[in-house]
PyMOL Python script that loads the backbone (N, CA, C, O; Angstrom):
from pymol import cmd

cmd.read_pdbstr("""\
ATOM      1  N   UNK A   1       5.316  13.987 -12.709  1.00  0.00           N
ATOM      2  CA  UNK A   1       5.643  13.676 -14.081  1.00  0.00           C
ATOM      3  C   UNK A   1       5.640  12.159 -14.210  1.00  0.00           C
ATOM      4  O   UNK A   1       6.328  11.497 -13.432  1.00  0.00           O
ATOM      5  N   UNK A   2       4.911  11.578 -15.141  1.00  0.00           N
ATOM      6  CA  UNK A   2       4.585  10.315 -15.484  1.00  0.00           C
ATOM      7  C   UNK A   2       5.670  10.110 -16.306  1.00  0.00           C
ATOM      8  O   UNK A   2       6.499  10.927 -16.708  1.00  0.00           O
ATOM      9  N   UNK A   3       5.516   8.232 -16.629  1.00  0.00           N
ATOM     10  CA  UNK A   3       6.335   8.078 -17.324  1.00  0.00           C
ATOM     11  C   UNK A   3       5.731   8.795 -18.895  1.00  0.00           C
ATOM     12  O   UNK A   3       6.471   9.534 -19.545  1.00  0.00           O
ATOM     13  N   UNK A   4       4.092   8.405 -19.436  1.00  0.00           N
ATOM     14  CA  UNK A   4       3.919   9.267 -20.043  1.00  0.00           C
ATOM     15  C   UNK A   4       4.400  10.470 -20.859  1.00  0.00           C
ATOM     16  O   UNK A   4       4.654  10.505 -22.063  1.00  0.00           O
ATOM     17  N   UNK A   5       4.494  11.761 -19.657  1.00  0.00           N
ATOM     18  CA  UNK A   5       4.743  12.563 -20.122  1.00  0.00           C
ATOM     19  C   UNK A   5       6.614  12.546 -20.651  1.00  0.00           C
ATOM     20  O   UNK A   5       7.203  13.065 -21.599  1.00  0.00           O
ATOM     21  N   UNK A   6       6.885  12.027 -19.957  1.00  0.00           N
ATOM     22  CA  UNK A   6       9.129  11.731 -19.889  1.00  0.00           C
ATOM     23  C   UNK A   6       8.630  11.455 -21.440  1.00  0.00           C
ATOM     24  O   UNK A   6       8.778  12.382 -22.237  1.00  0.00           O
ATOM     25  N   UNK A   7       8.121  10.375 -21.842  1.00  0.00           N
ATOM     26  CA  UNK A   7       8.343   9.723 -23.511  1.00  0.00           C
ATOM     27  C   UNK A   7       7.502  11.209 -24.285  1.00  0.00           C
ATOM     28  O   UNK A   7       8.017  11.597 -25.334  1.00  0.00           O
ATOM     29  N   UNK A   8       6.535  11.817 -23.879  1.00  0.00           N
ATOM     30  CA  UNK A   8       5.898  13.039 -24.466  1.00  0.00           C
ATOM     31  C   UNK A   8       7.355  14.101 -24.849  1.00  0.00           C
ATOM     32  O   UNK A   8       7.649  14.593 -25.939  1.00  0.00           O
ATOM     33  N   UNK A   9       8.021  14.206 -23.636  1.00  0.00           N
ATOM     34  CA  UNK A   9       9.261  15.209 -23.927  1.00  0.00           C
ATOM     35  C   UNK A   9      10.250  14.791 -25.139  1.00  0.00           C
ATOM     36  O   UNK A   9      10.544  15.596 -26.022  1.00  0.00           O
ATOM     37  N   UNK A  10      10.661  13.670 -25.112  1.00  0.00           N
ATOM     38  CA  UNK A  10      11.352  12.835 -25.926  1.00  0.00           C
ATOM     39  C   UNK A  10      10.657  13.203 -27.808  1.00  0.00           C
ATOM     40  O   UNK A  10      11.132  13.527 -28.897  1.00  0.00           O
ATOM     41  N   UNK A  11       9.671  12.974 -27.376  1.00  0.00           N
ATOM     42  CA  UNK A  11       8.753  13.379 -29.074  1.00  0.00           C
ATOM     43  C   UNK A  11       8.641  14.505 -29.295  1.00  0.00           C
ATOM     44  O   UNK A  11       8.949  14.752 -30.461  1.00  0.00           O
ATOM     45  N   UNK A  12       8.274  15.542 -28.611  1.00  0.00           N
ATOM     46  CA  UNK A  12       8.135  16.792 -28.708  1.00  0.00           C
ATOM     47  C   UNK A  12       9.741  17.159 -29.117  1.00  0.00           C
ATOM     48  O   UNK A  12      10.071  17.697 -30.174  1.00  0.00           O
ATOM     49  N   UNK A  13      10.582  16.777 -28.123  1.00  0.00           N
ATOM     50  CA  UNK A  13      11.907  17.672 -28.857  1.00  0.00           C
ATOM     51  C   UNK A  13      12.628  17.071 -29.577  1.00  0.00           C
ATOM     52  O   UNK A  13      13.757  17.551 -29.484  1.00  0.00           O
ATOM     53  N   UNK A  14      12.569  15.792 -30.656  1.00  0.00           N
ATOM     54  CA  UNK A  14      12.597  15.513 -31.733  1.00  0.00           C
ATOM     55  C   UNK A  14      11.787  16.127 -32.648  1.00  0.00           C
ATOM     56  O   UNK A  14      12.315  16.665 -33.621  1.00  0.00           O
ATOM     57  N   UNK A  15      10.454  16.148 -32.496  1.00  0.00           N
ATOM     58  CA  UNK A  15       9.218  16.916 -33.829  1.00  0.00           C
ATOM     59  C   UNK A  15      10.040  18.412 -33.552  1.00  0.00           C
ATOM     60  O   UNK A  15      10.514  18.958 -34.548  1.00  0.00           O
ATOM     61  N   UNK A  16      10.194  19.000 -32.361  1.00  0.00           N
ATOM     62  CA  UNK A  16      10.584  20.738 -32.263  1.00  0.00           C
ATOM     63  C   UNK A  16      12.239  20.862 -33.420  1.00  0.00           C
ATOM     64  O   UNK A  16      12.768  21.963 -33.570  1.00  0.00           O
ATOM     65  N   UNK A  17      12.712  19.839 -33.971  1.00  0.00           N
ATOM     66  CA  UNK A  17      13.878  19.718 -34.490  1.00  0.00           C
ATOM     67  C   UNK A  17      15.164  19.524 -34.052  1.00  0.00           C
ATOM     68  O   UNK A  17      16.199  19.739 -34.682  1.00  0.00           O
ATOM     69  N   UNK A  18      14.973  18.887 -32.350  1.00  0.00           N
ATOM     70  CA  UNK A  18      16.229  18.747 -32.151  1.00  0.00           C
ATOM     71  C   UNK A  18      17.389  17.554 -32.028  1.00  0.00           C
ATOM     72  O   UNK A  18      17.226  16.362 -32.290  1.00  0.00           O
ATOM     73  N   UNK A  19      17.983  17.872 -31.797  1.00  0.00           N
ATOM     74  CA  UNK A  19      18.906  16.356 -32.591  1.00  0.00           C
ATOM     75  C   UNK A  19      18.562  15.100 -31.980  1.00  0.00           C
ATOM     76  O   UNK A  19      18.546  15.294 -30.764  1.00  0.00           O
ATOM     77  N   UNK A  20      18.166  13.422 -32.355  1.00  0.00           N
ATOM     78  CA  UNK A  20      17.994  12.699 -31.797  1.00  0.00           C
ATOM     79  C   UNK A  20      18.842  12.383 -30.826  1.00  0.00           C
ATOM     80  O   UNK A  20      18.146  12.016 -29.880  1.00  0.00           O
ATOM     81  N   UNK A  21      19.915  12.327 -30.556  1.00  0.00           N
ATOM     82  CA  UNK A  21      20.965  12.080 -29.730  1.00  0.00           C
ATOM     83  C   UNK A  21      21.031  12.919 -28.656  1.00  0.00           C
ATOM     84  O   UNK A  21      21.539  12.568 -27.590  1.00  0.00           O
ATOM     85  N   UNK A  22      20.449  14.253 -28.892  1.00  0.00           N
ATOM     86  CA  UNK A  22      20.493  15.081 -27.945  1.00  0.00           C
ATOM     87  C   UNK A  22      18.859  14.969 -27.058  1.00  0.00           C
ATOM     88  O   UNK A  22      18.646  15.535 -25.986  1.00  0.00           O
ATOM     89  N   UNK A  23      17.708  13.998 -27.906  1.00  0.00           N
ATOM     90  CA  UNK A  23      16.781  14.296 -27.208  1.00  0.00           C
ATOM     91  C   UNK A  23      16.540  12.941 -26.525  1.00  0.00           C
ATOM     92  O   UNK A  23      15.691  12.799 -25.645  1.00  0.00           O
ATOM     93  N   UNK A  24      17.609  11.606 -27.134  1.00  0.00           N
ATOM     94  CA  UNK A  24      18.098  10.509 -26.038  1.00  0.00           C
ATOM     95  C   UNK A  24      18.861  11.039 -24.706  1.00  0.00           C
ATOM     96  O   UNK A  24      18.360  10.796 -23.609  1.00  0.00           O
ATOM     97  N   UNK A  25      20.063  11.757 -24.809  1.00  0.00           N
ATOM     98  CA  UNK A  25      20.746  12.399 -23.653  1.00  0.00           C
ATOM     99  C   UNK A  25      19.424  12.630 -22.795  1.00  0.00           C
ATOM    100  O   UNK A  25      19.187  11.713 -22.009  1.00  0.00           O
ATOM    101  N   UNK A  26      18.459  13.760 -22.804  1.00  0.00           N
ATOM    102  CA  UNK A  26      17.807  13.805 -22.359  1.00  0.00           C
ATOM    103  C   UNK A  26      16.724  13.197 -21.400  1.00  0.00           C
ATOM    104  O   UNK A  26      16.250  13.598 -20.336  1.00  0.00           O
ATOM    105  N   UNK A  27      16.454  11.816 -22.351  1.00  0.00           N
ATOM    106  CA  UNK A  27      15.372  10.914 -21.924  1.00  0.00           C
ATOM    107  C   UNK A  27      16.355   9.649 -20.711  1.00  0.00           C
ATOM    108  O   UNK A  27      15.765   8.979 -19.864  1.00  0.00           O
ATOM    109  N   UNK A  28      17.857   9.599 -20.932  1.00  0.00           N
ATOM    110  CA  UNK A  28      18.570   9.018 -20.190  1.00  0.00           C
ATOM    111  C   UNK A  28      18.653   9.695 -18.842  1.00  0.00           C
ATOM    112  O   UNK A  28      18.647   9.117 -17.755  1.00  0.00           O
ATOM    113  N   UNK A  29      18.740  11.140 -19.078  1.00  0.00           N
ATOM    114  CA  UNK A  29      19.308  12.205 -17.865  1.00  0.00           C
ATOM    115  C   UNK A  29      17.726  11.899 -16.945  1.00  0.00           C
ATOM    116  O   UNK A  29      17.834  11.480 -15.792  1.00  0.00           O
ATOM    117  N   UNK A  30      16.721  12.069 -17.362  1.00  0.00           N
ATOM    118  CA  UNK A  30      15.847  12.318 -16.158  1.00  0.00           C
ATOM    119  C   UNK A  30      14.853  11.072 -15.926  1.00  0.00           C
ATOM    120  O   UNK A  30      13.893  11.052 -15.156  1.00  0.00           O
ATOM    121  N   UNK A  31      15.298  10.050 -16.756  1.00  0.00           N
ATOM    122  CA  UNK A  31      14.906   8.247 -16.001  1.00  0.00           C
ATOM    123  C   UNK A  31      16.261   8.146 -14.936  1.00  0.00           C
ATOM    124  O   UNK A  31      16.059   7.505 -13.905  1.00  0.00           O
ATOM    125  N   UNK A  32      17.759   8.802 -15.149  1.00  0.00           N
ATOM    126  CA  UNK A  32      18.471   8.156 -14.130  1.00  0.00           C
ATOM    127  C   UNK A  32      18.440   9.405 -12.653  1.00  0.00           C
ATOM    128  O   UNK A  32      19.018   9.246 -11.578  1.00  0.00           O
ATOM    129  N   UNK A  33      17.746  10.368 -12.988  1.00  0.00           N
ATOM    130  CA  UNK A  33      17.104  10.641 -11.760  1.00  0.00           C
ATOM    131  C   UNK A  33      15.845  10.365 -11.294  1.00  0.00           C
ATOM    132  O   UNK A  33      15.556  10.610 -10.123  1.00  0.00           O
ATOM    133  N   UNK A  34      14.889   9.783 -12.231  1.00  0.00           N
ATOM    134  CA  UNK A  34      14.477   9.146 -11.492  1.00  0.00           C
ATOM    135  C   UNK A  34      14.773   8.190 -10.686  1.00  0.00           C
ATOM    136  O   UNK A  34      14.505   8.346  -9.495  1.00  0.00           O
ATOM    137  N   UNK A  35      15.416   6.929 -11.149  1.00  0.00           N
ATOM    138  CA  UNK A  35      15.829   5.623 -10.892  1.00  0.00           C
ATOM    139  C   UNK A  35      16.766   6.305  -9.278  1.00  0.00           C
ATOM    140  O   UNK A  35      16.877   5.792  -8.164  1.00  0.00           O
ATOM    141  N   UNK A  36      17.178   7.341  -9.713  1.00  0.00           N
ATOM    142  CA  UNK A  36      18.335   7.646  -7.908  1.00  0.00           C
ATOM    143  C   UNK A  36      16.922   8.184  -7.263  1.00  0.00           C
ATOM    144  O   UNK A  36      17.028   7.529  -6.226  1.00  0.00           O
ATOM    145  N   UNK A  37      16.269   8.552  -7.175  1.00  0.00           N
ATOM    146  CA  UNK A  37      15.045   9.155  -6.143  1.00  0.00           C
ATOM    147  C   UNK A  37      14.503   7.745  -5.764  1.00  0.00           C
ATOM    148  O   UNK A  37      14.348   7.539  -4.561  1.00  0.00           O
ATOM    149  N   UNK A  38      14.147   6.595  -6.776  1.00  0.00           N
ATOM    150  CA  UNK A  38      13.499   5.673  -6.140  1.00  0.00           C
ATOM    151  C   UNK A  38      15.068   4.599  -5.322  1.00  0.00           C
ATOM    152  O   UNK A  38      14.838   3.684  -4.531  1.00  0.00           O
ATOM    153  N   UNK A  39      15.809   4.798  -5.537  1.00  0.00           N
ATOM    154  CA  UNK A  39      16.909   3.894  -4.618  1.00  0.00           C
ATOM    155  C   UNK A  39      17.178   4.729  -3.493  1.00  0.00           C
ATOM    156  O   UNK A  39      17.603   4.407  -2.383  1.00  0.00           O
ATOM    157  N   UNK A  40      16.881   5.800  -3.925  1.00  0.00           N
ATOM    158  CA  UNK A  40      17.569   6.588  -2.081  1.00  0.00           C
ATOM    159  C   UNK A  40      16.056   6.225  -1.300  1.00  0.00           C
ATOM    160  O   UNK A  40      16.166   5.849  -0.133  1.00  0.00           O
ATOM    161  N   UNK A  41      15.182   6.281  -1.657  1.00  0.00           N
ATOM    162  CA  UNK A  41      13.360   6.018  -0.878  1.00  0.00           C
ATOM    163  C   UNK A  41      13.886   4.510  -0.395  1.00  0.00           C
ATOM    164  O   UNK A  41      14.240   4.340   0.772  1.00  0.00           O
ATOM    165  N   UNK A  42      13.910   3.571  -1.239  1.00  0.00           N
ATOM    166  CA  UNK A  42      14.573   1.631  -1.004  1.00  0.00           C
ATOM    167  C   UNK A  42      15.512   1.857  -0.274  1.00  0.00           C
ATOM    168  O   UNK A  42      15.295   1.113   0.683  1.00  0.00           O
ATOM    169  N   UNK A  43      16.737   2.575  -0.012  1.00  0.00           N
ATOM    170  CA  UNK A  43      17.406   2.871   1.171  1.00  0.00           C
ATOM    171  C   UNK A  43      17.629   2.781   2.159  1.00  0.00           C
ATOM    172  O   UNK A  43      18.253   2.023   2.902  1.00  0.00           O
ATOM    173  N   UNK A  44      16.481   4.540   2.253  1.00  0.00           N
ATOM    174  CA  UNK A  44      16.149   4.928   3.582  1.00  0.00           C
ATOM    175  C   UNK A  44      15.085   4.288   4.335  1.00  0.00           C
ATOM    176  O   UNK A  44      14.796   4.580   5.495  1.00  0.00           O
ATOM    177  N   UNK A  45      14.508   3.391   3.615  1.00  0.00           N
ATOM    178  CA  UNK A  45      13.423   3.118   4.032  1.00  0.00           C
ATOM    179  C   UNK A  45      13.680   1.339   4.564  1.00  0.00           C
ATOM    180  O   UNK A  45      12.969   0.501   5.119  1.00  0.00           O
ATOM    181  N   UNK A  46      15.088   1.372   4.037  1.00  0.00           N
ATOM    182  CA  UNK A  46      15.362  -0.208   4.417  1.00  0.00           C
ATOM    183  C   UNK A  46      15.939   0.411   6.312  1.00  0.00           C
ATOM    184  O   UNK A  46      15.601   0.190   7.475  1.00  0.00           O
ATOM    185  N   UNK A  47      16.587   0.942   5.839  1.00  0.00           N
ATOM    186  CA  UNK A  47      17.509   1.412   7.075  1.00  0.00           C
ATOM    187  C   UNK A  47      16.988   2.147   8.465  1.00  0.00           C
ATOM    188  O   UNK A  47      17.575   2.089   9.546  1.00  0.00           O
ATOM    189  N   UNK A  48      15.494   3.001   8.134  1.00  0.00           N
ATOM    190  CA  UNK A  48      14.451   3.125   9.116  1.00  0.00           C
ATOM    191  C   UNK A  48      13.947   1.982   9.954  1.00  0.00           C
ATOM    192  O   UNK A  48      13.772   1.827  11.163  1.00  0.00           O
ATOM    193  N   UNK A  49      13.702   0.922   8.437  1.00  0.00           N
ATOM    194  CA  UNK A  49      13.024  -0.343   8.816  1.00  0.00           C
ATOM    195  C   UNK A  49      14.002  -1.177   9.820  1.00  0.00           C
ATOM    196  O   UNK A  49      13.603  -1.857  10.765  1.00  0.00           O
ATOM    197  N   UNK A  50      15.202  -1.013   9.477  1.00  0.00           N
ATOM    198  CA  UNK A  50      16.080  -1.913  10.130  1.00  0.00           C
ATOM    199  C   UNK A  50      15.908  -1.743  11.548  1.00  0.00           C
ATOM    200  O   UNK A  50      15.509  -2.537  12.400  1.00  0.00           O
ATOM    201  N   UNK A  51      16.497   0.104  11.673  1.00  0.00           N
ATOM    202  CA  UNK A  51      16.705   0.800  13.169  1.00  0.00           C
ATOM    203  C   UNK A  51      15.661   0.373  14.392  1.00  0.00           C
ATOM    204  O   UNK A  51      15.928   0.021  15.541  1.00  0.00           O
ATOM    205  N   UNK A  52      13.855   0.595  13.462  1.00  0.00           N
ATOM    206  CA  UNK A  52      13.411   0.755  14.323  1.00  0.00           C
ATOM    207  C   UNK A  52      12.163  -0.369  14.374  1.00  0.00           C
ATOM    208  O   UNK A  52      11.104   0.099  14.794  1.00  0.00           O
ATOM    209  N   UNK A  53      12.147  -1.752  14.012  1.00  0.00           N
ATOM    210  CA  UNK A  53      11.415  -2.603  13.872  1.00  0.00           C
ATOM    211  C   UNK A  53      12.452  -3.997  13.971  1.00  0.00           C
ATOM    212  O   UNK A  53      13.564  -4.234  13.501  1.00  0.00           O
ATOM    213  N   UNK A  54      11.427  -4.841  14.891  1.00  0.00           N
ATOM    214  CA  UNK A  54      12.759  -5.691  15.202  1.00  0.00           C
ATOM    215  C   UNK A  54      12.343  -7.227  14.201  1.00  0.00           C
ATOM    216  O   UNK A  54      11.578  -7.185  13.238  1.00  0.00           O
ATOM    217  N   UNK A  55      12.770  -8.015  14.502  1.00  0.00           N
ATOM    218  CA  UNK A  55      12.702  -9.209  13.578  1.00  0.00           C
ATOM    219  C   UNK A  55      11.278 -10.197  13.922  1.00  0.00           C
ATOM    220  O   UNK A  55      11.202 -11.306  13.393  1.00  0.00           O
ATOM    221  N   UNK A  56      10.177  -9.703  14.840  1.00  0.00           N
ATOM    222  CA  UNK A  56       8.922 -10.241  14.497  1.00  0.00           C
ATOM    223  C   UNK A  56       8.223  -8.979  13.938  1.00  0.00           C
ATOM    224  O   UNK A  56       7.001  -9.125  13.966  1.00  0.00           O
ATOM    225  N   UNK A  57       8.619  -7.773  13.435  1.00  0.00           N
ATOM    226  CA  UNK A  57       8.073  -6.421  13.285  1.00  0.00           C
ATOM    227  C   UNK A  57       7.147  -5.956  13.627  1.00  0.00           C
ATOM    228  O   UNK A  57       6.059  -5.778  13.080  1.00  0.00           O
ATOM    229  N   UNK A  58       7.725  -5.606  15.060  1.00  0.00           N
ATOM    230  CA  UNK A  58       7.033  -4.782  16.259  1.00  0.00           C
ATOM    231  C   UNK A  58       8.143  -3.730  16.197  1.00  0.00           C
ATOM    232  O   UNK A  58       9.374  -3.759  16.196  1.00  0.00           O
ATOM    233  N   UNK A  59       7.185  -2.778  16.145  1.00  0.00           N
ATOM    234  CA  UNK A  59       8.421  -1.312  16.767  1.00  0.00           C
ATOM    235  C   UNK A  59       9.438  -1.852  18.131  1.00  0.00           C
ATOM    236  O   UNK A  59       9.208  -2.726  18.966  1.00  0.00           O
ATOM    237  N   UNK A  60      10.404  -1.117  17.996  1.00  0.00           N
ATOM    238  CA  UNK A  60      11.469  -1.433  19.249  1.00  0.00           C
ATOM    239  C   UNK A  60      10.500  -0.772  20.716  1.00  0.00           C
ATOM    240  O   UNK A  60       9.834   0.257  20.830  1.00  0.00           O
ATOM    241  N   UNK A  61      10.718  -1.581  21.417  1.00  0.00           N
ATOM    242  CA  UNK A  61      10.379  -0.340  22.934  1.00  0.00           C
ATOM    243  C   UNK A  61      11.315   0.935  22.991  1.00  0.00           C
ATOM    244  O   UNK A  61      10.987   2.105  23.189  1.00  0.00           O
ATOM    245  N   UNK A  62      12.742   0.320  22.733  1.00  0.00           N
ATOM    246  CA  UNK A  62      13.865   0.903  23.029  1.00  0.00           C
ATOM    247  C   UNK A  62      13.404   2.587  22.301  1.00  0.00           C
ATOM    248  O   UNK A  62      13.742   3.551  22.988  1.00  0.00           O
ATOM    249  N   UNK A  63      12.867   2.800  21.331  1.00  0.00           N
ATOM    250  CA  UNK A  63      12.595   3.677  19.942  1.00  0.00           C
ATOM    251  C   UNK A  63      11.467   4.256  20.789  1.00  0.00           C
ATOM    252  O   UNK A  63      12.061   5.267  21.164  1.00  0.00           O
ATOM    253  N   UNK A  64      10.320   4.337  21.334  1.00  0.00           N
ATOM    254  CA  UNK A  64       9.491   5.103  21.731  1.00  0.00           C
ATOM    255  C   UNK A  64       9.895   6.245  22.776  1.00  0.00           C
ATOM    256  O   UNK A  64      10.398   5.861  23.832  1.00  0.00           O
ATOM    257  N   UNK A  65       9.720   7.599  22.574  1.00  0.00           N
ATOM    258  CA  UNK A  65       9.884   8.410  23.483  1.00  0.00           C
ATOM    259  C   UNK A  65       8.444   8.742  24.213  1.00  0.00           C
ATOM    260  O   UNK A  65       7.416   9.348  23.912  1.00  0.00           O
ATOM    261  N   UNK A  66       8.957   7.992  25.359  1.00  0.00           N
ATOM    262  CA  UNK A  66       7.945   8.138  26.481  1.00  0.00           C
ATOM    263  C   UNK A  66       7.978   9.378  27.166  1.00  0.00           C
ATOM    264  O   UNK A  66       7.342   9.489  28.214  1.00  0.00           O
ATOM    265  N   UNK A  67       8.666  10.371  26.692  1.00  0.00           N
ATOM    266  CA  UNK A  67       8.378  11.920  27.960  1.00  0.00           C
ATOM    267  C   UNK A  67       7.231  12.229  27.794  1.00  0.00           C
ATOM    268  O   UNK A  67       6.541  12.055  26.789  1.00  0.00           O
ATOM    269  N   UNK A  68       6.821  12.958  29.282  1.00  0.00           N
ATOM    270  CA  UNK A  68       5.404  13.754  28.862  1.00  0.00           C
ATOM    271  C   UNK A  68       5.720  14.833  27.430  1.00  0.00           C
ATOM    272  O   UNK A  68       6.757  15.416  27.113  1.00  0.00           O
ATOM    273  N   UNK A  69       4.446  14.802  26.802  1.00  0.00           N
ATOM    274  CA  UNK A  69       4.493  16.255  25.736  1.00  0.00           C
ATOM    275  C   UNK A  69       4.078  17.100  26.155  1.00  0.00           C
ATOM    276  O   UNK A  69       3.362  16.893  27.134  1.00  0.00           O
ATOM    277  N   UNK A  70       4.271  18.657  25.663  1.00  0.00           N
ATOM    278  CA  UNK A  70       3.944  19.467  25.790  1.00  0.00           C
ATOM    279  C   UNK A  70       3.189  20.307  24.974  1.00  0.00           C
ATOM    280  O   UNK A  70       3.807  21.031  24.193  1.00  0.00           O
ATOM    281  N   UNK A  71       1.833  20.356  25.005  1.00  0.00           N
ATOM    282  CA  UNK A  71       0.788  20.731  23.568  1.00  0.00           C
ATOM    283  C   UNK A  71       1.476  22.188  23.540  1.00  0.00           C
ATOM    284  O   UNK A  71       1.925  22.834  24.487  1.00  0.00           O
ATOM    285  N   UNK A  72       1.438  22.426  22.534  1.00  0.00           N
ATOM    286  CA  UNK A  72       1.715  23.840  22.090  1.00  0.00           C
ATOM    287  C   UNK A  72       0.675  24.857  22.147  1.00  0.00           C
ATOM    288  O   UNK A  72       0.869  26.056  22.345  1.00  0.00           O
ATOM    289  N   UNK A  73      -0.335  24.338  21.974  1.00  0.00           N
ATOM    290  CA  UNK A  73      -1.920  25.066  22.053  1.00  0.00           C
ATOM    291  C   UNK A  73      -2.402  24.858  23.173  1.00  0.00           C
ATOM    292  O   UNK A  73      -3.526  24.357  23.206  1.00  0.00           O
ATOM    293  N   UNK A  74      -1.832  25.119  24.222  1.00  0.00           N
ATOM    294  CA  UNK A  74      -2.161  25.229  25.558  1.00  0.00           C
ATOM    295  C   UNK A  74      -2.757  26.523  25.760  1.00  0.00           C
ATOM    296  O   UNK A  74      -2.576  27.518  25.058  1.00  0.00           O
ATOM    297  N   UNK A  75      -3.540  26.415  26.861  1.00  0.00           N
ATOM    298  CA  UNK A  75      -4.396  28.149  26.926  1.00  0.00           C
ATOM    299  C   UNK A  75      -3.483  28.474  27.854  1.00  0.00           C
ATOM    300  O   UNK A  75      -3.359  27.690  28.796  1.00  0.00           O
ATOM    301  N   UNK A  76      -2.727  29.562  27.817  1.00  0.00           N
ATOM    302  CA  UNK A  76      -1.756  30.615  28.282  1.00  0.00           C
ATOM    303  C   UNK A  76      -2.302  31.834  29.285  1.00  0.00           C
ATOM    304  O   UNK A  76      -3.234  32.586  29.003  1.00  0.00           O
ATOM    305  N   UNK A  77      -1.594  31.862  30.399  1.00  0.00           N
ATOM    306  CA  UNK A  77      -2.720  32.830  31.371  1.00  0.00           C
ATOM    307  C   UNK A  77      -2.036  34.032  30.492  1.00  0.00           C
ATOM    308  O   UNK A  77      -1.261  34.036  29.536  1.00  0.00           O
ATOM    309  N   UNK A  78      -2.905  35.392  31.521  1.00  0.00           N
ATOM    310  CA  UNK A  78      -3.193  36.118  30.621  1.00  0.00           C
ATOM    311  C   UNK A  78      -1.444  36.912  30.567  1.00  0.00           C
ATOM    312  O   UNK A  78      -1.061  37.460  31.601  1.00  0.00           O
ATOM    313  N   UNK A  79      -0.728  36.905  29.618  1.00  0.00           N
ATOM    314  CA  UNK A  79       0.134  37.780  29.037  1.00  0.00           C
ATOM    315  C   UNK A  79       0.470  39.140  29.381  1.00  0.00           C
ATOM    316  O   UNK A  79      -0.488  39.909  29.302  1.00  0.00           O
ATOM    317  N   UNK A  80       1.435  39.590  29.697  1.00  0.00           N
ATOM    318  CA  UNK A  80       1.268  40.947  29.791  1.00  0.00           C
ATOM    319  C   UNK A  80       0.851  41.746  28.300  1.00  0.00           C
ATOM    320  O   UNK A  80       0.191  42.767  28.496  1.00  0.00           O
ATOM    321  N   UNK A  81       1.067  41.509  27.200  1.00  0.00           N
ATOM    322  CA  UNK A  81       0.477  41.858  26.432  1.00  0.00           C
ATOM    323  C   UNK A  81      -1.147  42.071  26.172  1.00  0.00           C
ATOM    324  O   UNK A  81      -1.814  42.997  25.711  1.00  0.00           O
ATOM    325  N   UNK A  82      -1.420  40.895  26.638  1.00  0.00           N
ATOM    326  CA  UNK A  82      -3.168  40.902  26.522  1.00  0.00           C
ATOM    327  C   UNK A  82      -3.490  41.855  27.549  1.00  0.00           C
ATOM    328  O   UNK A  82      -4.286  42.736  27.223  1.00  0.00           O
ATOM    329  N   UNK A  83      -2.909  41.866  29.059  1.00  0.00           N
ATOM    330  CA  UNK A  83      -3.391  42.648  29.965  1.00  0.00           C
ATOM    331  C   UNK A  83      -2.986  44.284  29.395  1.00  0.00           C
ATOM    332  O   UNK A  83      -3.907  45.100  29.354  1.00  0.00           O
ATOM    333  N   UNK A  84      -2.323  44.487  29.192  1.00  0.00           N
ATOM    334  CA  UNK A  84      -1.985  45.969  28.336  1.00  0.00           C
ATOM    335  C   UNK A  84      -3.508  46.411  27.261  1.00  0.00           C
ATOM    336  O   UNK A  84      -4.205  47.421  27.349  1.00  0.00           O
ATOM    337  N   UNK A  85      -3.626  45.397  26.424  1.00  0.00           N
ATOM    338  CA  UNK A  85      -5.048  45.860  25.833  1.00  0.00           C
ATOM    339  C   UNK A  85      -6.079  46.063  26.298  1.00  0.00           C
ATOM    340  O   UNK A  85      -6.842  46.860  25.750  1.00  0.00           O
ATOM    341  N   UNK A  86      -6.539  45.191  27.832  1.00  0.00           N
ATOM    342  CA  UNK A  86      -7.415  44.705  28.032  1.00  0.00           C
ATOM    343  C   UNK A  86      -7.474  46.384  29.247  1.00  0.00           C
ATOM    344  O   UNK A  86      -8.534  46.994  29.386  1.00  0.00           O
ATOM    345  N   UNK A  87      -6.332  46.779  29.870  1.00  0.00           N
ATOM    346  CA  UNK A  87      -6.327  48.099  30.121  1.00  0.00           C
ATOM    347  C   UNK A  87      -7.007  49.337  29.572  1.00  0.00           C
ATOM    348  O   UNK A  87      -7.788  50.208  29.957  1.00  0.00           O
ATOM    349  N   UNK A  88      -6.044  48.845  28.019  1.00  0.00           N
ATOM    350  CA  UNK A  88      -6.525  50.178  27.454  1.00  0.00           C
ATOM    351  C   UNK A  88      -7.639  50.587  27.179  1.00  0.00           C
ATOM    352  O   UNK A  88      -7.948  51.776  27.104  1.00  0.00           O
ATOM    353  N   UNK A  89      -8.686  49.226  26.919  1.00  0.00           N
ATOM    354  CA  UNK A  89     -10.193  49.431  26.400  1.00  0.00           C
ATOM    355  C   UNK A  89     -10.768  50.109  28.203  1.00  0.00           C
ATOM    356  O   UNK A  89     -11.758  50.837  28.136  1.00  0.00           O
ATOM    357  N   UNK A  90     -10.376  49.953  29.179  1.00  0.00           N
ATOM    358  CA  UNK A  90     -11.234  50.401  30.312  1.00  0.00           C
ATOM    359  C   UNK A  90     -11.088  51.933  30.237  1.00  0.00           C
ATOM    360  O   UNK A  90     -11.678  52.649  31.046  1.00  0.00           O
TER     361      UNK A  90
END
""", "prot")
cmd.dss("prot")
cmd.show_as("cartoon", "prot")
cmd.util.cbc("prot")
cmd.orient("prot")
């Protein structure tokens, strides 16, 4: 939703007949959620920045998890399940 459309709602439910005051309430109620969605993003995003980037902004070493991973899509020997099918077709 654009700002656009926010001022579209505002006109529409004044022309639909409804009370100006009630279709300001409105246009106040969902700019000040907007305005809280973009301060919690400026936030969190200060406070990520803080944690994990240091003051020439390089990621921390400290912040990297160096364990081996473990792919999830690893080829899996064969299952007793698969061997059960692979039975039944003989």
């Amino acid at each position: 939703m654009g700002i656009i459309a926010i001022s579209d709602m505002m006109t529409r439910a004044i022309l639909d007949g409804s009370d100006v005051q009630q279709a300001a309430r409105l246009q106040i109620i969902i700019t000040l959620i907007a305005a809280s969605h973009a301060l919690s993003y400026i936030i969190a995003r200060h406070l990520v920045l803080r944690s994990y980037v240091d003051s020439e902004y390089r990621i921390r070493g400290d912040c990297i998890d160096t364990r081996p991973h473990v792919s999830a899509a690893a080829p899996l020997s064969q299952s007793s399940a698969s061997r059960g099918a692979q039975e039944s077709l003989s």
